[in-house]
N, C-alpha and C positions, 0 to 999 in steps of 0.2 A: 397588536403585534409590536414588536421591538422594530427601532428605529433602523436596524441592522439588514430585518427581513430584505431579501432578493427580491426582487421583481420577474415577473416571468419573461419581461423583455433584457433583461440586465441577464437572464441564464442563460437565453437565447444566442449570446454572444458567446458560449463556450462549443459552442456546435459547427460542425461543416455543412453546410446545404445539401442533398442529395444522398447522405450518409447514410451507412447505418452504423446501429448503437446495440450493445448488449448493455441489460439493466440487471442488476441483481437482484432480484426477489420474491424475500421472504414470505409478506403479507402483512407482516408489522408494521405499524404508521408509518416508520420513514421511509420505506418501499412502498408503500401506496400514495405516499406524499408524492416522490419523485418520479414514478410514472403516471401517477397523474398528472403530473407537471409539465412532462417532456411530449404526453399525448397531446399538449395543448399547442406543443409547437410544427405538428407535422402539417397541417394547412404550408405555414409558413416558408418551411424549410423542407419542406420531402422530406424529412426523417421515415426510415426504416425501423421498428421498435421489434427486439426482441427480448422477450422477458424470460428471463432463465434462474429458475430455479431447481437448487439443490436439497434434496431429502435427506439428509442423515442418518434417518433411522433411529434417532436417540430417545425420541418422547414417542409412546403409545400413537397419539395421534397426529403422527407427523405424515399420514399418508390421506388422512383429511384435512390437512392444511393445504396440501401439494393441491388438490383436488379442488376446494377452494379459489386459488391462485390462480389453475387453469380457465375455473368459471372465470371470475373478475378478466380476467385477460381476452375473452371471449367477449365480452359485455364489453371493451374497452376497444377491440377491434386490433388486439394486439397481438402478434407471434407469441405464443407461449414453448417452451424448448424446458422440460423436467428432466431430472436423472435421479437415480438413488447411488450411494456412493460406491453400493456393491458391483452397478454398474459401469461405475470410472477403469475400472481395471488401473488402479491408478492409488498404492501404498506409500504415501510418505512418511515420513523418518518420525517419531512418535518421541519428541522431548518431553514429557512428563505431563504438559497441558494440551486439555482438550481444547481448549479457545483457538490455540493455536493449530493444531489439527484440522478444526475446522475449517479455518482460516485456509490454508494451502490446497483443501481439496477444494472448496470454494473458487479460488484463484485457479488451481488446473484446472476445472471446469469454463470456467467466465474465459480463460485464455486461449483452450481450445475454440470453442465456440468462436472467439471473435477472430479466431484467423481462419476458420473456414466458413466463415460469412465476410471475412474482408470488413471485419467492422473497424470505424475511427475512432471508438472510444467505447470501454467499458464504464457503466456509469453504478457509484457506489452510494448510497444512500447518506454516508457520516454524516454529520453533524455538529453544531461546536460544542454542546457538552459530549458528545462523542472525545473529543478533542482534550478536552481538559480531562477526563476519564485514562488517556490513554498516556498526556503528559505525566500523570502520577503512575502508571503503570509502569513505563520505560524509565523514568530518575527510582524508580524502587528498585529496579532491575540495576541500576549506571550504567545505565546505554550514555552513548557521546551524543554531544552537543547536534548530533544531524538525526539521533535519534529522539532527544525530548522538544526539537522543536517541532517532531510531529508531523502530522499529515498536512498534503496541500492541495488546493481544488483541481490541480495536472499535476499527474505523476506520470510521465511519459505516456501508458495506453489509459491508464484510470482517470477516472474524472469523478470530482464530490461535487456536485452543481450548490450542495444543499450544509457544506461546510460552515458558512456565516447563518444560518439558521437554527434558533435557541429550540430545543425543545418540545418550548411551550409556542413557538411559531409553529410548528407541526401541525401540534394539535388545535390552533385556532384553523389554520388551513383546512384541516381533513372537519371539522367542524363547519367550516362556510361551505366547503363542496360535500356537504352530505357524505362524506364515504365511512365506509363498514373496511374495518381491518382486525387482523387476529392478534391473539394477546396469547406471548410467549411464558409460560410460567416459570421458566430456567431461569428468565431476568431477576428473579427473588432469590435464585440460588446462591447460598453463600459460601461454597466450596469454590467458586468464580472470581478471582481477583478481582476483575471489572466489576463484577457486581457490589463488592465491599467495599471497592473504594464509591460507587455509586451512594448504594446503603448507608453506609456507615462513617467513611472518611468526611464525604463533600460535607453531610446535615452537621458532623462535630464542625467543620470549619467556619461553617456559618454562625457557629456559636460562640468562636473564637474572635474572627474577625470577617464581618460579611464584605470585605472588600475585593476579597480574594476571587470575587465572581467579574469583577475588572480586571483587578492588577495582575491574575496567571495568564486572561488572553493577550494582554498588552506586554508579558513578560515575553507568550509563545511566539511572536512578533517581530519582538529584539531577537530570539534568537534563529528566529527563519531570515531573519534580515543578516544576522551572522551567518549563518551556515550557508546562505546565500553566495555572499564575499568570499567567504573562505571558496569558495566550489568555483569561481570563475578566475579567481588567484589560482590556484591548485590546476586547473585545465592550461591557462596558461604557461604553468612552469612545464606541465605533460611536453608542452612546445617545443619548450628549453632546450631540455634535457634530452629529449627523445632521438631518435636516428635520424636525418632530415632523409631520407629515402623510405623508414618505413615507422610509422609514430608510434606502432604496439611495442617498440625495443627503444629498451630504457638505460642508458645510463647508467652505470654502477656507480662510478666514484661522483660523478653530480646526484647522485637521488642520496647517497649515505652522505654529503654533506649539509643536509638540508636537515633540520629540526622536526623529532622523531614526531610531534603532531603533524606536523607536513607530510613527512614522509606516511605517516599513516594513513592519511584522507586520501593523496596518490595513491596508494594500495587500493583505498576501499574504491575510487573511478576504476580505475584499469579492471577492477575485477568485476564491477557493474558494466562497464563499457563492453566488455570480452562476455558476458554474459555466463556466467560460470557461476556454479552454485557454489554457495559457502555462506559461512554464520559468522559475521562482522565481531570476530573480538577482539578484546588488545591481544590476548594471546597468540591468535592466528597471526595478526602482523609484527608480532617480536619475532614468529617464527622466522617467519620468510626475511627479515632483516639479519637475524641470524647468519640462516643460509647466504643470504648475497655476503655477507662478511668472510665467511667461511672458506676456504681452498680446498676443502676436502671433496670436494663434490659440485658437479655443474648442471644436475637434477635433484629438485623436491616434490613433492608429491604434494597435492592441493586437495583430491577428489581422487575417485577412480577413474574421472575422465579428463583428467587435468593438471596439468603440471607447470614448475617454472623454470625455464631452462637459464645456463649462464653461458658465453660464447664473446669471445673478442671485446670484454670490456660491456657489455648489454646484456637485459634480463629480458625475459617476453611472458607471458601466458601461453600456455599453448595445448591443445589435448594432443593423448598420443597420436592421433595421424598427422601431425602435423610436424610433431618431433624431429622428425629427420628433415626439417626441410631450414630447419632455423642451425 
Protein backbone atom coordinates (compact mmCIF):
# COMPACT_ATOMS: atom_id res chain seq x y z
CA UNK A 1 0.00 0.00 0.00
CA UNK A 2 1.16 3.65 -0.54
CA UNK A 3 2.66 5.48 2.19
CA UNK A 4 -0.55 7.81 1.98
CA UNK A 5 -3.00 4.85 2.81
CA UNK A 6 -5.57 6.10 5.90
CA UNK A 7 -5.76 4.16 8.66
CA UNK A 8 -8.92 3.03 9.90
CA UNK A 9 -8.30 4.78 13.22
CA UNK A 10 -7.09 8.16 11.35
CA UNK A 11 -11.02 7.72 9.46
CA UNK A 12 -12.46 7.23 12.59
CA UNK A 13 -11.71 10.72 13.51
CA UNK A 14 -14.15 12.09 10.78
CA UNK A 15 -17.26 10.73 12.58
CA UNK A 16 -19.66 11.81 15.55
CA UNK A 17 -20.21 8.91 18.10
CA UNK A 18 -23.76 7.79 18.12
CA UNK A 19 -24.43 9.16 14.64
CA UNK A 20 -25.80 8.20 11.92
CA UNK A 21 -24.25 8.13 8.26
CA UNK A 22 -25.88 7.56 4.76
CA UNK A 23 -23.11 5.82 2.40
CA UNK A 24 -23.38 5.79 -1.22
CA UNK A 25 -23.58 2.66 -2.77
CA UNK A 26 -22.96 1.25 -5.86
CA UNK A 27 -21.19 -2.04 -5.30
CA UNK A 28 -18.08 -1.12 -7.06
CA UNK A 29 -14.74 -1.44 -5.19
CA UNK A 30 -14.79 2.00 -3.72
CA UNK A 31 -18.32 1.50 -2.12
CA UNK A 32 -17.48 -1.87 -0.82
CA UNK A 33 -14.20 -0.37 0.25
CA UNK A 34 -15.91 2.30 2.36
CA UNK A 35 -18.48 0.42 3.84
CA UNK A 36 -16.53 -2.02 4.77
CA UNK A 37 -14.52 0.36 6.30
CA UNK A 38 -16.92 2.30 8.27
CA UNK A 39 -18.80 -1.21 9.39
CA UNK A 40 -15.58 -1.74 11.27
CA UNK A 41 -16.17 1.29 13.19
CA UNK A 42 -19.57 0.86 14.70
CA UNK A 43 -18.37 -1.43 17.91
CA UNK A 44 -16.40 1.85 18.50
CA UNK A 45 -18.57 4.58 17.89
CA UNK A 46 -22.36 3.52 17.68
CA UNK A 47 -22.48 4.33 14.16
CA UNK A 48 -25.81 3.91 12.56
CA UNK A 49 -25.10 2.58 8.65
CA UNK A 50 -27.28 3.21 6.13
CA UNK A 51 -26.50 2.13 2.59
CA UNK A 52 -28.33 3.73 -0.06
CA UNK A 53 -28.40 2.93 -3.36
CA UNK A 54 -29.57 4.36 -6.54
CA UNK A 55 -30.77 2.27 -9.75
CA UNK A 56 -30.66 4.34 -12.89
CA UNK A 57 -32.08 2.22 -14.98
CA UNK A 58 -29.17 2.59 -17.69
CA UNK A 59 -27.52 -0.82 -18.01
CA UNK A 60 -29.70 -4.09 -18.67
CA UNK A 61 -28.50 -5.36 -15.36
CA UNK A 62 -28.80 -2.67 -13.13
CA UNK A 63 -31.69 -4.36 -11.22
CA UNK A 64 -29.20 -7.37 -10.52
CA UNK A 65 -26.65 -5.07 -9.06
CA UNK A 66 -29.24 -3.38 -6.87
CA UNK A 67 -30.24 -6.87 -5.72
CA UNK A 68 -26.63 -7.74 -5.06
CA UNK A 69 -26.10 -4.70 -2.90
CA UNK A 70 -29.09 -5.59 -0.91
CA UNK A 71 -27.61 -9.24 -0.19
CA UNK A 72 -23.94 -7.69 0.75
CA UNK A 73 -25.77 -5.32 3.06
CA UNK A 74 -27.61 -8.07 4.74
CA UNK A 75 -24.48 -10.17 5.09
CA UNK A 76 -22.91 -6.83 6.58
CA UNK A 77 -25.71 -6.38 9.03
CA UNK A 78 -26.41 -3.00 7.38
CA UNK A 79 -29.67 -0.86 6.60
CA UNK A 80 -30.01 -1.14 3.03
CA UNK A 81 -32.54 1.85 1.70
CA UNK A 82 -32.81 1.26 -2.95
CA UNK A 83 -34.79 3.50 -5.12
CA UNK A 84 -34.98 3.51 -9.05
CA UNK A 85 -34.94 7.08 -10.40
CA UNK A 86 -38.51 6.68 -11.87
CA UNK A 87 -39.34 6.54 -8.25
CA UNK A 88 -37.58 9.91 -7.16
CA UNK A 89 -40.49 11.75 -8.53
CA UNK A 90 -37.60 14.09 -8.78
CA UNK A 91 -36.50 15.63 -12.73
CA UNK A 92 -33.53 17.79 -12.88
CA UNK A 93 -32.63 20.28 -15.44
CA UNK A 94 -30.71 17.93 -18.18
CA UNK A 95 -27.34 19.97 -19.42
CA UNK A 96 -26.22 17.75 -22.09
CA UNK A 97 -24.28 15.12 -19.75
CA UNK A 98 -25.39 12.24 -18.32
CA UNK A 99 -22.53 12.07 -15.61
CA UNK A 100 -23.88 14.94 -14.54
CA UNK A 101 -27.48 13.91 -14.37
CA UNK A 102 -26.52 11.21 -12.55
CA UNK A 103 -24.80 13.00 -10.36
CA UNK A 104 -27.98 15.27 -8.89
CA UNK A 105 -30.30 12.54 -8.82
CA UNK A 106 -27.80 10.74 -6.74
CA UNK A 107 -27.30 13.80 -4.38
CA UNK A 108 -31.56 14.29 -4.19
CA UNK A 109 -31.63 10.95 -3.12
CA UNK A 110 -28.32 10.70 -0.55
CA UNK A 111 -30.09 14.23 0.71
CA UNK A 112 -33.36 13.36 1.17
CA UNK A 113 -32.47 10.33 3.01
CA UNK A 114 -30.20 12.05 5.31
CA UNK A 115 -32.55 14.62 6.52
CA UNK A 116 -35.14 12.26 7.33
CA UNK A 117 -32.99 9.87 9.21
CA UNK A 118 -31.27 12.99 10.84
CA UNK A 119 -27.98 11.81 9.39
CA UNK A 120 -24.37 13.68 10.32
CA UNK A 121 -22.79 12.84 7.18
CA UNK A 122 -23.41 11.47 3.89
CA UNK A 123 -20.33 9.52 3.05
CA UNK A 124 -18.86 9.31 -0.73
CA UNK A 125 -16.58 6.75 -1.77
CA UNK A 126 -13.94 9.45 -4.18
CA UNK A 127 -10.74 8.81 -4.21
CA UNK A 128 -7.47 10.72 -5.13
CA UNK A 129 -7.34 9.39 -8.77
CA UNK A 130 -11.00 10.23 -8.49
CA UNK A 131 -9.44 13.62 -7.76
CA UNK A 132 -6.92 14.12 -10.36
CA UNK A 133 -9.72 12.71 -12.93
CA UNK A 134 -11.84 15.37 -12.12
CA UNK A 135 -9.04 18.30 -11.73
CA UNK A 136 -8.76 17.66 -15.67
CA UNK A 137 -12.48 17.68 -16.07
CA UNK A 138 -13.16 21.18 -14.56
CA UNK A 139 -9.60 23.20 -16.11
CA UNK A 140 -11.12 21.57 -19.59
CA UNK A 141 -14.43 23.09 -18.64
CA UNK A 142 -12.47 26.72 -17.00
CA UNK A 143 -14.12 26.31 -13.97
CA UNK A 144 -12.35 28.95 -11.34
CA UNK A 145 -9.65 28.31 -9.12
CA UNK A 146 -12.46 26.82 -6.24
CA UNK A 147 -13.60 24.74 -8.87
CA UNK A 148 -10.19 22.92 -10.06
CA UNK A 149 -9.03 22.74 -6.67
CA UNK A 150 -11.52 20.09 -6.47
CA UNK A 151 -13.02 18.01 -3.95
CA UNK A 152 -12.43 17.89 -0.09
CA UNK A 153 -12.70 15.04 2.60
CA UNK A 154 -15.89 17.76 4.33
CA UNK A 155 -18.02 19.42 2.18
CA UNK A 156 -20.48 20.74 4.69
CA UNK A 157 -23.02 17.38 4.74
CA UNK A 158 -20.50 15.13 2.54
CA UNK A 159 -17.76 13.43 3.52
CA UNK A 160 -14.79 11.37 1.26
CA UNK A 161 -13.23 9.30 4.23
CA UNK A 162 -11.24 7.51 1.31
CA UNK A 163 -10.07 10.86 -0.72
CA UNK A 164 -6.14 10.35 0.22
CA UNK A 165 -6.59 6.63 -1.07
CA UNK A 166 -4.74 5.57 -4.53
CA UNK A 167 -6.66 3.33 -6.48
CA UNK A 168 -4.57 0.56 -6.29
CA UNK A 169 -4.92 0.99 -2.11
CA UNK A 170 -8.44 -0.05 -2.87
CA UNK A 171 -7.78 -2.84 -4.46
CA UNK A 172 -5.01 -4.18 -2.02
CA UNK A 173 -7.81 -3.45 0.67
CA UNK A 174 -10.74 -5.36 -0.90
CA UNK A 175 -8.00 -8.09 -1.66
CA UNK A 176 -6.82 -8.59 2.31
CA UNK A 177 -10.50 -8.56 3.36
CA UNK A 178 -11.61 -11.11 0.82
CA UNK A 179 -14.42 -8.97 -0.67
CA UNK A 180 -16.46 -9.73 -4.00
CA UNK A 181 -17.61 -6.36 -5.63
CA UNK A 182 -19.35 -5.64 -9.18
CA UNK A 183 -17.56 -4.27 -12.27
CA UNK A 184 -19.32 -1.53 -14.05
CA UNK A 185 -18.71 -1.71 -17.88
CA UNK A 186 -19.84 2.06 -18.58
CA UNK A 187 -16.10 2.82 -16.86
CA UNK A 188 -14.77 1.77 -20.52
CA UNK A 189 -17.15 3.93 -22.03
CA UNK A 190 -15.74 6.45 -24.18
CA UNK A 191 -18.58 8.74 -24.87
CA UNK A 192 -17.76 9.69 -20.85
CA UNK A 193 -15.23 12.50 -20.36
CA UNK A 194 -14.17 10.98 -17.06
CA UNK A 195 -13.66 8.06 -18.78
CA UNK A 196 -11.15 9.46 -21.56
CA UNK A 197 -9.41 11.40 -19.51
CA UNK A 198 -9.13 8.02 -17.31
CA UNK A 199 -8.40 5.96 -20.69
CA UNK A 200 -6.57 7.98 -22.72
CA UNK A 201 -5.34 11.46 -21.13
CA UNK A 202 -3.62 10.05 -17.76
CA UNK A 203 -1.58 6.52 -19.74
CA UNK A 204 -0.29 9.61 -22.80
CA UNK A 205 0.85 11.70 -19.57
CA UNK A 206 2.74 9.05 -18.16
CA UNK A 207 4.59 8.98 -21.45
CA UNK A 208 5.17 12.34 -21.54
CA UNK A 209 6.26 12.97 -18.11
CA UNK A 210 5.60 10.33 -15.25
CA UNK A 211 5.91 13.17 -12.68
CA UNK A 212 2.66 14.40 -13.19
CA UNK A 213 1.27 11.47 -10.74
CA UNK A 214 3.07 13.89 -7.82
CA UNK A 215 3.22 17.31 -9.04
CA UNK A 216 -0.98 17.58 -10.10
CA UNK A 217 -1.70 16.36 -6.17
CA UNK A 218 0.74 18.79 -4.78
CA UNK A 219 -0.36 21.48 -7.43
CA UNK A 220 -4.36 20.33 -6.13
CA UNK A 221 -2.90 21.41 -2.59
CA UNK A 222 -1.63 24.89 -3.53
CA UNK A 223 -4.71 25.59 -4.81
CA UNK A 224 -7.21 24.33 -1.94
CA UNK A 225 -4.76 26.15 0.23
CA UNK A 226 -5.58 29.17 -2.12
CA UNK A 227 -9.10 28.92 -2.27
CA UNK A 228 -8.97 28.25 1.25
CA UNK A 229 -7.62 32.07 1.94
CA UNK A 230 -9.42 33.44 -0.41
CA UNK A 231 -12.87 32.00 1.32
CA UNK A 232 -12.06 33.28 4.78
CA UNK A 233 -10.77 36.82 3.36
CA UNK A 234 -14.07 37.07 1.39
CA UNK A 235 -16.37 35.86 4.60
CA UNK A 236 -14.66 38.41 6.40
CA UNK A 237 -15.16 41.36 4.05
CA UNK A 238 -19.27 39.70 3.90
CA UNK A 239 -18.61 41.57 7.70
CA UNK A 240 -17.45 44.70 6.35
CA UNK A 241 -19.67 45.51 4.00
CA UNK A 242 -22.83 44.01 5.11
CA UNK A 243 -25.70 45.70 7.31
CA UNK A 244 -24.58 45.34 11.01
CA UNK A 245 -28.41 44.64 11.95
CA UNK A 246 -28.85 42.03 9.24
CA UNK A 247 -25.62 40.31 7.37
CA UNK A 248 -27.71 38.95 4.27
CA UNK A 249 -27.83 42.88 3.08
CA UNK A 250 -24.98 44.07 1.32
CA UNK A 251 -23.54 47.01 0.49
CA UNK A 252 -23.77 48.56 -2.92
CA UNK A 253 -21.17 51.08 -3.21
CA UNK A 254 -18.55 48.94 -0.64
CA UNK A 255 -19.19 45.50 -2.77
CA UNK A 256 -18.74 47.60 -6.40
CA UNK A 257 -15.56 48.95 -5.06
CA UNK A 258 -13.95 45.80 -4.40
CA UNK A 259 -12.03 43.86 -7.30
CA UNK A 260 -14.38 42.04 -9.70
CA UNK A 261 -12.58 38.46 -8.60
CA UNK A 262 -13.72 39.52 -5.07
CA UNK A 263 -16.57 40.67 -5.69
CA UNK A 264 -17.22 37.36 -7.64
CA UNK A 265 -16.37 34.86 -4.92
CA UNK A 266 -18.81 37.17 -2.56
CA UNK A 267 -21.41 36.37 -5.07
CA UNK A 268 -20.59 32.85 -5.22
CA UNK A 269 -20.81 32.64 -0.64
CA UNK A 270 -23.97 34.58 -0.38
CA UNK A 271 -25.43 32.37 -2.94
CA UNK A 272 -24.15 29.17 -1.20
CA UNK A 273 -24.79 30.50 2.10
CA UNK A 274 -28.64 31.65 1.03
CA UNK A 275 -28.96 28.11 -0.45
CA UNK A 276 -30.40 29.06 -3.88
CA UNK A 277 -29.98 27.10 -6.79
CA UNK A 278 -27.76 28.40 -9.56
CA UNK A 279 -24.80 27.37 -12.08
CA UNK A 280 -21.51 29.26 -10.89
CA UNK A 281 -20.51 31.30 -13.99
CA UNK A 282 -18.63 34.33 -14.83
CA UNK A 283 -21.53 35.22 -16.71
CA UNK A 284 -24.28 34.86 -14.01
CA UNK A 285 -22.08 37.19 -11.78
CA UNK A 286 -21.39 39.99 -14.59
CA UNK A 287 -25.05 39.80 -14.62
CA UNK A 288 -26.06 40.74 -11.26
CA UNK A 289 -22.98 43.26 -10.97
CA UNK A 290 -24.55 44.82 -13.93
CA UNK A 291 -27.94 45.02 -12.24
CA UNK A 292 -26.42 46.46 -8.80
CA UNK A 293 -24.77 49.31 -11.22
CA UNK A 294 -27.87 49.89 -13.09
CA UNK A 295 -30.77 52.57 -11.87
CA UNK A 296 -33.21 51.20 -13.87
CA UNK A 297 -34.56 48.69 -11.80
CA UNK A 298 -34.48 47.33 -7.93
CA UNK A 299 -35.41 43.68 -8.99
CA UNK A 300 -33.56 40.73 -10.96
CA UNK A 301 -34.56 37.60 -11.33
CA UNK A 302 -31.98 34.71 -10.23
CA UNK A 303 -34.38 31.44 -10.56
CA UNK A 304 -37.99 31.07 -10.50
CA UNK A 305 -37.73 31.18 -6.76
CA UNK A 306 -35.35 33.81 -6.32
CA UNK A 307 -34.33 37.06 -6.76
CA UNK A 308 -32.01 40.06 -5.89
CA UNK A 309 -33.53 42.94 -4.56
CA UNK A 310 -31.87 46.68 -4.24
CA UNK A 311 -33.36 49.14 -1.42
CA UNK A 312 -31.61 52.03 0.55
CA UNK A 313 -28.09 51.56 -0.75
CA UNK A 314 -28.10 47.32 0.03
CA UNK A 315 -28.65 44.11 -2.11
CA UNK A 316 -30.07 40.78 -0.45
CA UNK A 317 -31.00 37.32 -2.00
CA UNK A 318 -34.30 36.87 -1.50
CA UNK A 319 -37.25 34.36 -2.91
CA UNK A 320 -40.58 35.95 -3.63
CA UNK A 321 -42.11 35.55 -0.13
CA UNK A 322 -39.88 37.15 1.14
CA UNK A 323 -39.80 40.28 -1.27
CA UNK A 324 -41.96 42.35 0.43
CA UNK A 325 -40.42 42.36 3.70
CA UNK A 326 -36.76 43.61 2.55
Amino acid sequence: MSDNLTSIKDISSYFQPNSTVIVGFSGGPDSVCLLNLVTKLVPSLNLTIIAAHLDHGWRKESALDAAWCKNMCQELGVTFIGTTTTELNYTPKYNGSKEELGRRLRRYFFEKLAQEYNASSILLAHHADDQIETFFIRLLRGSSISGISGMRIRDRLYLRPLLNWNKSDIYTYLKQEKLSYLQDHTNLELNFLRNRIRLNLLPTLSTIDARWKKTIPSCIKQLQDTDNFLQKYCNNLISEISNQNDSTQINIIKFLALDEIIQHRILLLLLINQKIQFTPTTALFAEIIRFLKSNQSNRHTINSKNSILKRNGYFIFSSSSFSSIF
